[in-house]
Each structure stands twice: as C-alpha cells, then as structure tokens.
N, CA, C and O atoms as a GROMACS GRO file, in nm:
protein
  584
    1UNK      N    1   4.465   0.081   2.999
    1UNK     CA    2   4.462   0.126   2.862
    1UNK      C    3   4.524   0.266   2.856
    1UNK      O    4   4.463   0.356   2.913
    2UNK      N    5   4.640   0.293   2.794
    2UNK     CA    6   4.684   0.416   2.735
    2UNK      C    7   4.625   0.521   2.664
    2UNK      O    8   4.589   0.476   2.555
    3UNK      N    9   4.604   0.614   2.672
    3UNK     CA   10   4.612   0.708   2.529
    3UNK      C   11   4.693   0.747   2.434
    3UNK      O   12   4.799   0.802   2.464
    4UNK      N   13   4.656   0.724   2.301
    4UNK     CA   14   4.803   0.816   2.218
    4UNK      C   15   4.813   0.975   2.223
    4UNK      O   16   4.735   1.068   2.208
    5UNK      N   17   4.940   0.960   2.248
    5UNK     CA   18   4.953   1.161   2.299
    5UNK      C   19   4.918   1.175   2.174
    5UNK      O   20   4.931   1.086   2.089
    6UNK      N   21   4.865   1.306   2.150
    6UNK     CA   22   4.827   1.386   2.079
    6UNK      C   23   4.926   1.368   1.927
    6UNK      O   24   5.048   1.356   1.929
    7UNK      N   25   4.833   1.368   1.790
    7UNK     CA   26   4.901   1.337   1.683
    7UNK      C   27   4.981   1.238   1.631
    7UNK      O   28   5.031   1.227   1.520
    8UNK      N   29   4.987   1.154   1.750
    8UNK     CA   30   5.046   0.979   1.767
    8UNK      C   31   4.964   0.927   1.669
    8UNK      O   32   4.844   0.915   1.694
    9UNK      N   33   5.030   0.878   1.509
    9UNK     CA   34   4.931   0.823   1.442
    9UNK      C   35   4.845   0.918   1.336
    9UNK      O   36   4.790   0.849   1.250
   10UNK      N   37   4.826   1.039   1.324
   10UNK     CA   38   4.726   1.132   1.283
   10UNK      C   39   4.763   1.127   1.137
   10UNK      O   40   4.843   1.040   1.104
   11UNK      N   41   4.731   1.181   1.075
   11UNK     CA   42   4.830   1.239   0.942
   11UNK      C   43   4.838   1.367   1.002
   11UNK      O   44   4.765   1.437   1.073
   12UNK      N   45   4.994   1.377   0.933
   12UNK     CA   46   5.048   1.524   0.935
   12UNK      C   47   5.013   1.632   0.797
   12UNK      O   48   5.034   1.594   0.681
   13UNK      N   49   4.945   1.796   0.836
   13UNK     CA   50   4.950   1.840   0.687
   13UNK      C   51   5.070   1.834   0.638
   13UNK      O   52   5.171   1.842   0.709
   14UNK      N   53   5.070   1.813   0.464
   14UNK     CA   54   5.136   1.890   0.387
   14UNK      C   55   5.142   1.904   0.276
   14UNK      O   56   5.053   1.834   0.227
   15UNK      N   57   5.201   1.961   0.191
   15UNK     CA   58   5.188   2.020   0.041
   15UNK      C   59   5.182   1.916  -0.067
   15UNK      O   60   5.267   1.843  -0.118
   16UNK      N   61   5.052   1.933  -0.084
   16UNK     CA   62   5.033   1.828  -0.216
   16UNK      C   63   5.054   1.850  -0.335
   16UNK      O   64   5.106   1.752  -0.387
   17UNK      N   65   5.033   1.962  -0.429
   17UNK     CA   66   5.104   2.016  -0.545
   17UNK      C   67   5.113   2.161  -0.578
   17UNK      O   68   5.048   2.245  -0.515
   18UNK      N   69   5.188   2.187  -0.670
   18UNK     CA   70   5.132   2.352  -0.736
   18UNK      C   71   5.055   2.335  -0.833
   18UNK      O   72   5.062   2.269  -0.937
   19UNK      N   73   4.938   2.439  -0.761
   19UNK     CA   74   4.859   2.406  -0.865
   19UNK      C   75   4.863   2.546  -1.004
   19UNK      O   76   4.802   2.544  -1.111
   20UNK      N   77   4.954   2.651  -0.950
   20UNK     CA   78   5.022   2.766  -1.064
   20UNK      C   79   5.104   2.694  -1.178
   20UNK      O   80   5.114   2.749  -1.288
   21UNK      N   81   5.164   2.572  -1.151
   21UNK     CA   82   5.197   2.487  -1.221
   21UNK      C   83   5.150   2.440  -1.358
   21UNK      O   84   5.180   2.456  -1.476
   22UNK      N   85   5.054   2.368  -1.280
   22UNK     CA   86   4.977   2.299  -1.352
   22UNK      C   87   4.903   2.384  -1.433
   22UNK      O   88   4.887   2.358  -1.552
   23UNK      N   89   4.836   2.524  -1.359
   23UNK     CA   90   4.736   2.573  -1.499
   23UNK      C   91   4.797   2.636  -1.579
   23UNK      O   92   4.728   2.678  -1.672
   24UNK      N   93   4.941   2.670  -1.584
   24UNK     CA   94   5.038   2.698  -1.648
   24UNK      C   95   5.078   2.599  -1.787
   24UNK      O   96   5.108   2.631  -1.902
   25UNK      N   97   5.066   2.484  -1.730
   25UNK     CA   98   5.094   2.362  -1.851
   25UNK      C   99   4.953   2.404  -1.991
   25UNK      O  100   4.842   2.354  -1.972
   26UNK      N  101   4.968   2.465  -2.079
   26UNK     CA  102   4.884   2.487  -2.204
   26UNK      C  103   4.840   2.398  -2.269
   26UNK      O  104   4.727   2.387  -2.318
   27UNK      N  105   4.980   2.286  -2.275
   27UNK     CA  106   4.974   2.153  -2.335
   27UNK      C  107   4.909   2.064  -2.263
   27UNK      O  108   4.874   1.977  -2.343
   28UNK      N  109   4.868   2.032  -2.143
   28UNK     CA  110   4.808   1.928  -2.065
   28UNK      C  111   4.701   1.872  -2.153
   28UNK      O  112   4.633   1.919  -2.244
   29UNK      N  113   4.712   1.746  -2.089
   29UNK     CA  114   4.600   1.627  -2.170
   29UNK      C  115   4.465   1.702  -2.054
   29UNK      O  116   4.469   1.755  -1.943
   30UNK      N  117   4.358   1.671  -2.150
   30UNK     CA  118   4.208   1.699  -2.081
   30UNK      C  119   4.196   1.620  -1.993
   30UNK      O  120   4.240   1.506  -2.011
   31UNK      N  121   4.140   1.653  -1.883
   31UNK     CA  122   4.112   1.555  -1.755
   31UNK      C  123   4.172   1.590  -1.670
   31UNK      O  124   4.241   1.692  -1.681
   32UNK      N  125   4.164   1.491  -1.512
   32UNK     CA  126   4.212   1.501  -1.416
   32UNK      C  127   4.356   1.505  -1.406
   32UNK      O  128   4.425   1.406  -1.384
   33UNK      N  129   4.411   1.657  -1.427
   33UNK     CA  130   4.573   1.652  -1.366
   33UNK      C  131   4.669   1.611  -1.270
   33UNK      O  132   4.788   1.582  -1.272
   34UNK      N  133   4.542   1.622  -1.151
   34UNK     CA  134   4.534   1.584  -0.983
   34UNK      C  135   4.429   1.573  -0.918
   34UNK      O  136   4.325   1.637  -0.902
   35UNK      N  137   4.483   1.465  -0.875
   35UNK     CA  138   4.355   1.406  -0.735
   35UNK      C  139   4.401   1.362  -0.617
   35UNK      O  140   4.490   1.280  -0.594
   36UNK      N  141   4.303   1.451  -0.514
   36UNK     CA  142   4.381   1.414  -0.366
   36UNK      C  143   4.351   1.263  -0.334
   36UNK      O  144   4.234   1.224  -0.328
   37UNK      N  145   4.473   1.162  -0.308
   37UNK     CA  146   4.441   1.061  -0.287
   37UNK      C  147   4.450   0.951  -0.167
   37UNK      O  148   4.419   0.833  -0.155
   38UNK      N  149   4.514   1.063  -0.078
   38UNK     CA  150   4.546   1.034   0.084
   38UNK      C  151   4.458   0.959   0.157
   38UNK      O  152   4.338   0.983   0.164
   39UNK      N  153   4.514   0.872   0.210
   39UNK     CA  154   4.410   0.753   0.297
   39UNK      C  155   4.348   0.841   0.407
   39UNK      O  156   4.381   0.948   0.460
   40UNK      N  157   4.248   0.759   0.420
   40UNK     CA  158   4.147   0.835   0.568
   40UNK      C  159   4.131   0.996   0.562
   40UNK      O  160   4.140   1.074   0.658
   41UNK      N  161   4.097   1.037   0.391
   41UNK     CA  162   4.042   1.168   0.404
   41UNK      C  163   3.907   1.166   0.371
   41UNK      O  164   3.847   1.084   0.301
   42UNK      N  165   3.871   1.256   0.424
   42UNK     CA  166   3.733   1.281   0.465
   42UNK      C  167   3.664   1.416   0.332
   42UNK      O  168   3.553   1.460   0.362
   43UNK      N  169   3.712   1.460   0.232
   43UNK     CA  170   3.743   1.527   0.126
   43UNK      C  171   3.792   1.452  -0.046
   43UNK      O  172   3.896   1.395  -0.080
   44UNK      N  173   3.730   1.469  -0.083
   44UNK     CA  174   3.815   1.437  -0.260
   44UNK      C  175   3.812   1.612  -0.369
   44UNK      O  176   3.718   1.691  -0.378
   45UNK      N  177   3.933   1.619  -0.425
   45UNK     CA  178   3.966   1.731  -0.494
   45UNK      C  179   4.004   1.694  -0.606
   45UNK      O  180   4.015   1.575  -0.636
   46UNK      N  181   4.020   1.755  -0.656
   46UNK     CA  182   4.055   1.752  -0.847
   46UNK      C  183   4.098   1.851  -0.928
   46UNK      O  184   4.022   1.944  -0.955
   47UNK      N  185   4.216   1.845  -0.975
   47UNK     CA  186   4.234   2.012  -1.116
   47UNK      C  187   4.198   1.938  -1.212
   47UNK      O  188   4.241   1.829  -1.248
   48UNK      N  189   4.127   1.993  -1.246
   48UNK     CA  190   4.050   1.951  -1.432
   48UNK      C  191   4.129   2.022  -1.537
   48UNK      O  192   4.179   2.134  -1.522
   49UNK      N  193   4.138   1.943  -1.653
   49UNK     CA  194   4.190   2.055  -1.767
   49UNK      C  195   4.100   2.031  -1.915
   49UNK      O  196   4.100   1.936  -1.994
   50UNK      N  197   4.028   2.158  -1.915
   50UNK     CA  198   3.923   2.121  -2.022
   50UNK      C  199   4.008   2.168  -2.152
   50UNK      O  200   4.071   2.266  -2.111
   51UNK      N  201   4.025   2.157  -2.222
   51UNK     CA  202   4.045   2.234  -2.383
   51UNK      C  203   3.982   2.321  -2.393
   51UNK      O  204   3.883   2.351  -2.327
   52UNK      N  205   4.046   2.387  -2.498
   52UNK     CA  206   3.945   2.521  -2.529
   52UNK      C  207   3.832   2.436  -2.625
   52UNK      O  208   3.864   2.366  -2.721
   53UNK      N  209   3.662   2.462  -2.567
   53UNK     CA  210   3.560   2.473  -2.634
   53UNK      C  211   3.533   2.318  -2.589
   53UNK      O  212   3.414   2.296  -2.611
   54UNK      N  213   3.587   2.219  -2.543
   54UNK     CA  214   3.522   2.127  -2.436
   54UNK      C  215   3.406   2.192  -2.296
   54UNK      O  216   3.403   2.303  -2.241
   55UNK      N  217   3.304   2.041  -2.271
   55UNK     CA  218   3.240   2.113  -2.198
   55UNK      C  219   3.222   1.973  -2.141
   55UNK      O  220   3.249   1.873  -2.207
   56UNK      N  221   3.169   1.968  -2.000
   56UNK     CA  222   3.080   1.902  -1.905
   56UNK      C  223   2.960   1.982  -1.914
   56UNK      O  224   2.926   2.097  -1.886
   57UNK      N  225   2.895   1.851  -1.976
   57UNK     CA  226   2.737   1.880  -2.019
   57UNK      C  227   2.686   1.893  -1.880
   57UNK      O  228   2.716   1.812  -1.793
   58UNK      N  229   2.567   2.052  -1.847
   58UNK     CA  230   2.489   2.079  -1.773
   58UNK      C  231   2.428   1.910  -1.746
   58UNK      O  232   2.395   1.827  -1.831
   59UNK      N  233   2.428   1.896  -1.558
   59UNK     CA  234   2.401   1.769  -1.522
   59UNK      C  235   2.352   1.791  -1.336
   59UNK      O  236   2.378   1.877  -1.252
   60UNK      N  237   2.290   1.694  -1.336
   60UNK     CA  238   2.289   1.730  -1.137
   60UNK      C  239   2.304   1.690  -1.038
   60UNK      O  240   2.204   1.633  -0.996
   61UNK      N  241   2.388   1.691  -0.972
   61UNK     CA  242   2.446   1.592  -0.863
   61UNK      C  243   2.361   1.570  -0.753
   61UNK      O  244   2.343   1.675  -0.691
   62UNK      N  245   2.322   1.506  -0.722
   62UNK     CA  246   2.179   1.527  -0.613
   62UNK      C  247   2.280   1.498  -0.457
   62UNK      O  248   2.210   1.470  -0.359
   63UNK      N  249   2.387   1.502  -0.439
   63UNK     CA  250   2.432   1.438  -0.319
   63UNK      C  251   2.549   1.549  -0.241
   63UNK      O  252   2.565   1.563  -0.120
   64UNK      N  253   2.604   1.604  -0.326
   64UNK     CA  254   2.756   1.661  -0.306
   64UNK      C  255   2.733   1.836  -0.334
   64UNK      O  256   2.726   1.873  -0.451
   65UNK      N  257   2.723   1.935  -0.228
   65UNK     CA  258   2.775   2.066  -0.281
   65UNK      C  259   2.942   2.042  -0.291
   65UNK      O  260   3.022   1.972  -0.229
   66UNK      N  261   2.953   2.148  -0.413
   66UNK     CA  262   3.118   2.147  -0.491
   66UNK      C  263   3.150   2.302  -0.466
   66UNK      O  264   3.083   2.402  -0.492
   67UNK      N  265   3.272   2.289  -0.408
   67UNK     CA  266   3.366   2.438  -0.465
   67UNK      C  267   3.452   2.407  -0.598
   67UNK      O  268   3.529   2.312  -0.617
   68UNK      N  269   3.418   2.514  -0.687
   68UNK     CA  270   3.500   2.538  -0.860
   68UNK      C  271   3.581   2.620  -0.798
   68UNK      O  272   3.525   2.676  -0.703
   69UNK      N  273   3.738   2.662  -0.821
   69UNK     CA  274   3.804   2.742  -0.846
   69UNK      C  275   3.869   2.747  -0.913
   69UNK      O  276   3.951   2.656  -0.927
   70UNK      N  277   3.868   2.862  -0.994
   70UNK     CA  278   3.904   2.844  -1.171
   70UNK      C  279   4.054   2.898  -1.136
   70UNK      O  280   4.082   2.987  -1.055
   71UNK      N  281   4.140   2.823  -1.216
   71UNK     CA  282   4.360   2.841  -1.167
   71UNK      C  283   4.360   2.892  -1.315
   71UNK      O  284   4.454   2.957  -1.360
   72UNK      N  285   4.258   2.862  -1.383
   72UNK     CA  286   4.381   2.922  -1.534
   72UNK      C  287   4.279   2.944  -1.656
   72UNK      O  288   4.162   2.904  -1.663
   73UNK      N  289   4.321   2.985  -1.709
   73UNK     CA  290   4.216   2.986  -1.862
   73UNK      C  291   4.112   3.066  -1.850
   73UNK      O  292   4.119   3.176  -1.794
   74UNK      N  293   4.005   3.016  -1.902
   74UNK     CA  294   3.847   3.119  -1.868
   74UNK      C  295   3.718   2.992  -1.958
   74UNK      O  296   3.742   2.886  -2.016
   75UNK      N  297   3.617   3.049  -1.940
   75UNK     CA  298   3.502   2.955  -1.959
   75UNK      C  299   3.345   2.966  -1.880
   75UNK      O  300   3.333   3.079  -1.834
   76UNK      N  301   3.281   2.920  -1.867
   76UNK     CA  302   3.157   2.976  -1.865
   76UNK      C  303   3.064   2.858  -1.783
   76UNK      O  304   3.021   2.764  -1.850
   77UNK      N  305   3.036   2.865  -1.642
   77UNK     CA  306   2.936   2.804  -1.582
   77UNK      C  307   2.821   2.787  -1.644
   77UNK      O  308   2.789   2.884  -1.714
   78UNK      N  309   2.723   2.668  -1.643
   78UNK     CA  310   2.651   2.666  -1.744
   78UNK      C  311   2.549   2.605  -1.594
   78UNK      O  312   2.601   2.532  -1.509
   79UNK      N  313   2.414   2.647  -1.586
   79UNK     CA  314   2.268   2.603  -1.486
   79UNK      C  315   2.205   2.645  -1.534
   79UNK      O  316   2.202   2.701  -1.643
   80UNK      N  317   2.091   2.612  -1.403
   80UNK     CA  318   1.924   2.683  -1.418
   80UNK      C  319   1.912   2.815  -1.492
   80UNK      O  320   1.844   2.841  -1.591
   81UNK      N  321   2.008   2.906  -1.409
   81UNK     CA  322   1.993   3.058  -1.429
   81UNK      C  323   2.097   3.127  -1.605
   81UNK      O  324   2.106   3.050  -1.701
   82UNK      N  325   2.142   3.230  -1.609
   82UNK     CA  326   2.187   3.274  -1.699
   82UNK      C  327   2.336   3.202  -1.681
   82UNK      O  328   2.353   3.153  -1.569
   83UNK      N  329   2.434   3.189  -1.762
   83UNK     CA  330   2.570   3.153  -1.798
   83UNK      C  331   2.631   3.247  -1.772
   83UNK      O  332   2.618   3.353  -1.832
   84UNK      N  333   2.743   3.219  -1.636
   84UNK     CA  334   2.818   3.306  -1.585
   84UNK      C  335   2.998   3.284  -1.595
   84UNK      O  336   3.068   3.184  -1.590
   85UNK      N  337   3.025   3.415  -1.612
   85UNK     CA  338   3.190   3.398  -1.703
   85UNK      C  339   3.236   3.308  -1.599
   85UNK      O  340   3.160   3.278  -1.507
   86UNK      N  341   3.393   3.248  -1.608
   86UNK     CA  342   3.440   3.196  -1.487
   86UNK      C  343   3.599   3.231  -1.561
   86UNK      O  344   3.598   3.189  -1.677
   87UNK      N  345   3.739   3.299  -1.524
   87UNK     CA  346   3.824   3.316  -1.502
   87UNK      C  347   3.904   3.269  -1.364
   87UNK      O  348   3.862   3.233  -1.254
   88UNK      N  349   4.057   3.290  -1.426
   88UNK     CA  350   4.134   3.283  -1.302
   88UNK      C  351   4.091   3.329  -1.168
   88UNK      O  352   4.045   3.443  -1.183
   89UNK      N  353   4.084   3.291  -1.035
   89UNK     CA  354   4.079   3.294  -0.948
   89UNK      C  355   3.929   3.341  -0.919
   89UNK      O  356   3.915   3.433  -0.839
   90UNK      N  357   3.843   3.298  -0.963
   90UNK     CA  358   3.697   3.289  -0.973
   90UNK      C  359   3.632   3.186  -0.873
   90UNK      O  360   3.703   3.088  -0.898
   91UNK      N  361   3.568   3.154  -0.802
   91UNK     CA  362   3.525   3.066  -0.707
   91UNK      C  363   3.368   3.066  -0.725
   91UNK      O  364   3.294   3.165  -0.729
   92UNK      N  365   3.343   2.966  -0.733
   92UNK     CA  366   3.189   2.929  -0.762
   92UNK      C  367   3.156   2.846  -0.656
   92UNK      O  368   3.250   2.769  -0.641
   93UNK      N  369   3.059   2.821  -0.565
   93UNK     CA  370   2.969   2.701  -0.567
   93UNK      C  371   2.861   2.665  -0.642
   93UNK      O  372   2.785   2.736  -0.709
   94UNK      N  373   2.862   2.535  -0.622
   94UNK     CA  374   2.789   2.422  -0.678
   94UNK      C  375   2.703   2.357  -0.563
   94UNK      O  376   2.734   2.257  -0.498
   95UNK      N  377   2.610   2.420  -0.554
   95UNK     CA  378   2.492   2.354  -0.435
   95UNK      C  379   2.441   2.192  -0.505
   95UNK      O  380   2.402   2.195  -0.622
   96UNK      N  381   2.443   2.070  -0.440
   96UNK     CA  382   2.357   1.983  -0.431
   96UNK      C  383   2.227   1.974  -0.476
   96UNK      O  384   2.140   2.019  -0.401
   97UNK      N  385   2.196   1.929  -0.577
   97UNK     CA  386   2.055   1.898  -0.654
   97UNK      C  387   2.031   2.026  -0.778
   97UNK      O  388   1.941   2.020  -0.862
   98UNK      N  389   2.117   2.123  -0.767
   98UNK     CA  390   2.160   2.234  -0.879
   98UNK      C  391   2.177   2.177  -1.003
   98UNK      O  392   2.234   2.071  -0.977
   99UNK      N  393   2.159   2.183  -1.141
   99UNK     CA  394   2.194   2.160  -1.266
   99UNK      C  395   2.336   2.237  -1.241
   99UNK      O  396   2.344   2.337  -1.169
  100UNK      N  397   2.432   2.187  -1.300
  100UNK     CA  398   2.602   2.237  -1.305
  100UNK      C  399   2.646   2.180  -1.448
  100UNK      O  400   2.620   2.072  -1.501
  101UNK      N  401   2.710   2.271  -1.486
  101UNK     CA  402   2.789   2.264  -1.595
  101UNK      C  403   2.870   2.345  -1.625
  101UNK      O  404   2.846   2.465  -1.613
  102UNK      N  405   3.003   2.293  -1.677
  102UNK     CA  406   3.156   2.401  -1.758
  102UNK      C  407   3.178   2.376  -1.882
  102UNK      O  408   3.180   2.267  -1.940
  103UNK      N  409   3.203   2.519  -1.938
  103UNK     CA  410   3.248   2.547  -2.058
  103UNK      C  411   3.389   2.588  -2.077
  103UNK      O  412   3.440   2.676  -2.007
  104UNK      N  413   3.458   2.520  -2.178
  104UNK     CA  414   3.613   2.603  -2.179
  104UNK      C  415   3.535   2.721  -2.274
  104UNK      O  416   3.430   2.716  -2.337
  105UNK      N  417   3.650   2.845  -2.251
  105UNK     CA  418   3.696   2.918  -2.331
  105UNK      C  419   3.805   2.895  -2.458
  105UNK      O  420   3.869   2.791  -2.472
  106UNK      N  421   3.811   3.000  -2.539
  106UNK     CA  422   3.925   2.934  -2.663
  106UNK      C  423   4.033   2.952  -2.592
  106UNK      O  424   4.124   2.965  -2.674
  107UNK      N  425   4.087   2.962  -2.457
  107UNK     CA  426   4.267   2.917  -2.395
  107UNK      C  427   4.235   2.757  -2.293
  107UNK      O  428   4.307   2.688  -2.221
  108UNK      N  429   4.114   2.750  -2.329
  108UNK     CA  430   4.061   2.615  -2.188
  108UNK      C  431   4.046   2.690  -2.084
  108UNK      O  432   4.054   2.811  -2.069
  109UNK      N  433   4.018   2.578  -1.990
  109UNK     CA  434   3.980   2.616  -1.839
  109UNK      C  435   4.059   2.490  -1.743
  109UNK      O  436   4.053   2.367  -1.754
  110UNK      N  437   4.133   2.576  -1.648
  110UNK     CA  438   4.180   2.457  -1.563
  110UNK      C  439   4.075   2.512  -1.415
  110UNK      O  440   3.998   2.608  -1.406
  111UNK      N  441   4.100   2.445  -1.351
  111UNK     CA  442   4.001   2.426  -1.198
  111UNK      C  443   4.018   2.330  -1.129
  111UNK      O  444   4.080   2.232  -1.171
  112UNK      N  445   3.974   2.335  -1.021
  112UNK     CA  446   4.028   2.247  -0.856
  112UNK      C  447   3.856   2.255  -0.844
  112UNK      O  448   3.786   2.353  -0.871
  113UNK      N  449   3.821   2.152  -0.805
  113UNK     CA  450   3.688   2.114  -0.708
  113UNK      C  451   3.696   2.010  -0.598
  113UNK      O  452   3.712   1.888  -0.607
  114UNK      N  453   3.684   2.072  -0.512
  114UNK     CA  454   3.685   2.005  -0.364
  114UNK      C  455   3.507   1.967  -0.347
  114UNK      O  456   3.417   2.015  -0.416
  115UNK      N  457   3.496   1.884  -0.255
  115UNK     CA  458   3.384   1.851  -0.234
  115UNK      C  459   3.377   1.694  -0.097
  115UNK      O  460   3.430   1.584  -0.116
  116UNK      N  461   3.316   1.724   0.001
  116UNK     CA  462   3.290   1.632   0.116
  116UNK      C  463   3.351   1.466   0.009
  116UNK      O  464   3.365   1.460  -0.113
  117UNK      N  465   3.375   1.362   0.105
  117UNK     CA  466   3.404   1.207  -0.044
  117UNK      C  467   3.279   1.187  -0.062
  117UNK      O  468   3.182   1.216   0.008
  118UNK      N  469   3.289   1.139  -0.154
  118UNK     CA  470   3.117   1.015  -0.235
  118UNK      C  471   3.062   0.978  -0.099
  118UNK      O  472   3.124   0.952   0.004
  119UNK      N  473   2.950   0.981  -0.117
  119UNK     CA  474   2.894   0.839  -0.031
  119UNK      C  475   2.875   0.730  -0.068
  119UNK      O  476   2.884   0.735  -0.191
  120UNK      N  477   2.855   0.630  -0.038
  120UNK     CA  478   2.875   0.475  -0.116
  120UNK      C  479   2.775   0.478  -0.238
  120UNK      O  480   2.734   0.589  -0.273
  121UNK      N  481   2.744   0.392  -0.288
  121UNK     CA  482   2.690   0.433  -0.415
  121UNK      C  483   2.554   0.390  -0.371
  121UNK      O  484   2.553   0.309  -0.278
  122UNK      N  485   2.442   0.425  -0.419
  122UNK     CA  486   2.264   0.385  -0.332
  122UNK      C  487   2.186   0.372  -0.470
  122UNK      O  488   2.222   0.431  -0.572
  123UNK      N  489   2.078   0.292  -0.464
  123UNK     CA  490   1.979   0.267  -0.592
  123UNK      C  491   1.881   0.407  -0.573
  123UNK      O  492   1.880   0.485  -0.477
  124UNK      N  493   1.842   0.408  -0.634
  124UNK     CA  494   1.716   0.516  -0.684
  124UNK      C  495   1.633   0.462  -0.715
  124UNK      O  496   1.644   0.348  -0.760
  125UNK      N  497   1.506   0.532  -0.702
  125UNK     CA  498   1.388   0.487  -0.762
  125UNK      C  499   1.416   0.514  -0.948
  125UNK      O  500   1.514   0.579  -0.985
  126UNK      N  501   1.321   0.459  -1.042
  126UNK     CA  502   1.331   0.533  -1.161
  126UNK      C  503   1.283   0.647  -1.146
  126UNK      O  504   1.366   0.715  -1.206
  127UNK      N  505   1.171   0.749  -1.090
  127UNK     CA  506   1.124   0.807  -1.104
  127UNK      C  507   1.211   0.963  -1.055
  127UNK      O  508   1.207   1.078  -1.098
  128UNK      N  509   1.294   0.887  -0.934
  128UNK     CA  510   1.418   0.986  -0.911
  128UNK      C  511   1.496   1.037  -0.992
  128UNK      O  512   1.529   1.152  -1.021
  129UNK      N  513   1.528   0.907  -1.035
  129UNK     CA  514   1.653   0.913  -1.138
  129UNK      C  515   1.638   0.976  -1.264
  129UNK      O  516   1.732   1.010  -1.336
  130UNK      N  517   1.436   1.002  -1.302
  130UNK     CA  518   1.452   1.091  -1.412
  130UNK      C  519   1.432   1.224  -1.355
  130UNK      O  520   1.439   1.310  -1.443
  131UNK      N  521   1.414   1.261  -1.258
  131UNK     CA  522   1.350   1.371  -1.157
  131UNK      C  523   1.513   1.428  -1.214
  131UNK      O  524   1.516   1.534  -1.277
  132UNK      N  525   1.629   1.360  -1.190
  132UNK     CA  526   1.781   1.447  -1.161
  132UNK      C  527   1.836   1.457  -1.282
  132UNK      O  528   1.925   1.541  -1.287
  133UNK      N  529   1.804   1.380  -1.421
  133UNK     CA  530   1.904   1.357  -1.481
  133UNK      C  531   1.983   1.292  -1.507
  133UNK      O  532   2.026   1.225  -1.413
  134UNK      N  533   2.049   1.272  -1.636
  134UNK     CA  534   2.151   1.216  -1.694
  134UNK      C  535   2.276   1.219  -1.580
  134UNK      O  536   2.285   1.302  -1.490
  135UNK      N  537   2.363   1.114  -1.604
  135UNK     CA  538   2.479   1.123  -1.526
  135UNK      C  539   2.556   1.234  -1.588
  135UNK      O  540   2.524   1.295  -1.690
  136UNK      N  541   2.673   1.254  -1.509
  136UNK     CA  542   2.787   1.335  -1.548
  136UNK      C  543   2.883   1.257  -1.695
  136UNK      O  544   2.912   1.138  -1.691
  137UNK      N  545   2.923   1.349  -1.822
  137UNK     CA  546   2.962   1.295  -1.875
  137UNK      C  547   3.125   1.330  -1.878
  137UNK      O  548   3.157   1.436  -1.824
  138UNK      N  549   3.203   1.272  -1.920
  138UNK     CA  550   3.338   1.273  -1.929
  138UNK      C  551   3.308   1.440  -2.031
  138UNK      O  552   3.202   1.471  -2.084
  139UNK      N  553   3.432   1.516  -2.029
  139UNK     CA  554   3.457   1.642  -2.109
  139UNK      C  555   3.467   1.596  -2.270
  139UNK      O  556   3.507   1.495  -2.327
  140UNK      N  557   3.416   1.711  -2.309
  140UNK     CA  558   3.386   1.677  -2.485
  140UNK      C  559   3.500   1.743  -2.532
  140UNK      O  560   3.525   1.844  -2.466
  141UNK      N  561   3.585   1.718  -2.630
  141UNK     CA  562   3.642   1.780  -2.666
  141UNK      C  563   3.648   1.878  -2.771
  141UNK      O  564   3.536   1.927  -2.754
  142UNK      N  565   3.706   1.955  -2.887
  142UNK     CA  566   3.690   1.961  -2.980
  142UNK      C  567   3.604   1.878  -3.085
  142UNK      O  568   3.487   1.878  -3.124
  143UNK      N  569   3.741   1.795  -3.118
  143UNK     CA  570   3.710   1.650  -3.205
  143UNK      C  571   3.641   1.554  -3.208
  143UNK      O  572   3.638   1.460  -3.287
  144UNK      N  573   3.545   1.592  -3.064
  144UNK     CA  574   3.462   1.470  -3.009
  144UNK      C  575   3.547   1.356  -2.946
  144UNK      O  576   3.504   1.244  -2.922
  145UNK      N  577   3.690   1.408  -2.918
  145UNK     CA  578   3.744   1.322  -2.822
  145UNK      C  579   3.662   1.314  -2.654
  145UNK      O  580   3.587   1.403  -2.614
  146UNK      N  581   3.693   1.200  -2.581
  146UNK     CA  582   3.656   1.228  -2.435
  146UNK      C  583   3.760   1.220  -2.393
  146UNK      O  584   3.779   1.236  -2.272
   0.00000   0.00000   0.00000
C-alpha cells in the first residue's frame, strides 16, 4: 500500500470573493450574497445584506458559536444584555445557546458569519425547544418583505 505524497488530492487554498465588493453594492437584494460552498469543508460562511431597518429577530442557536463581521453599513446587535452598535470592520461573537440578533441601520448592514457546518439535524424534547426559542427568521424588511 502506497501513501499519497503530501497534498495529493487535498484541496488547494484559494480566493473565494471580494467581499469590499460586495458591501460596496448599495443596491444588493437582502439575503445571502455569498456562501462558501466547497465540498469537504469543515466550515459554512455567509455575507448577508440586510436593508436599512430590516432585522433578524433576537433568536438562539443552541448548537453553533458564530463570528459577525460587519464589511459595510452599520446596525445594532440585539441579546440578553444592552444593544451594541455594529459598523464596518466590527467583529462580534455569537456564543452558542446566547439570544442573537441584527439590526440594519438607515444605509443597511452587510456581514460575513463563519461558523463550524450544521450538525445533522436532531429532535428535541418539547420542553427544550421552548427552553431555546423560536427558530431563526428570514430578515424583515421594510415593507414586510422577507
């Protein structure tokens, strides 16, 4: 039996987008701009683009700590504790079992969140499931678009 020399097979890094780009786009549709979607990663990421005065309703992930890093706009972390600004190049975590929530500002908010992948999906008790909360909802918009 052989070994494969080193990187035989691996993925190689490399540049997946700009993301100065993207929080640059004013006009972007709300939602996911980008998502890392590379086979056999061990990671999922995302640039979000909220509108100004859209929000992801305060919610709690019981499974996943998240890194926020805010690329553009401004807007307002929303938890347990007081509501904290969030601007360009702002970095937040998001600890696991935390209430989390984002607010645009009136220019929106764009952001990248990285976070370990899902784990497969698992039942809950009911009593869990009211212990955590409502699921995550899609971004509100103005108009009450999602």
């Amino acid at each position: 039996m052989t070994t494969p020399a080193a990187g035989e097979g691996a993925p190689l890094p490399r540049f997946l987008c700009d993301t100065a780009a993207l929080a640059a786009q004013d006009d972007a549709p709300a939602g996911a701009l980008w998502k890392l979607a590379e086979a056999g990663r061990q990671l999922d990421a995302n640039v979000v683009r909220l509108p100004p005065a859209a929000r992801v309703a305060p919610h709690t992930e019981p499974d996943l700590d998240v890194l926020l890093l805010v690329l553009g706009g401004e807007g307002t972390l929303l938890g347990a504790d007081e509501p904290v600004p969030l601007r360009a190049g702002g970095l937040a975590w998001l600890p696991h079992g935390a209430a989390r929530g984002v607010e645009a500002g009136a220019r929106g908010l764009t952001y990248l969140t990285a976070h370990r992948r899902r784990p497969g999906l698992r039942i809950r008790s009911a009593a869990e499931a009211e212990r955590l909360g409502p699921a995550p909802r899609a971004p509100e918009g103005p108009s009450g678009a999602s």
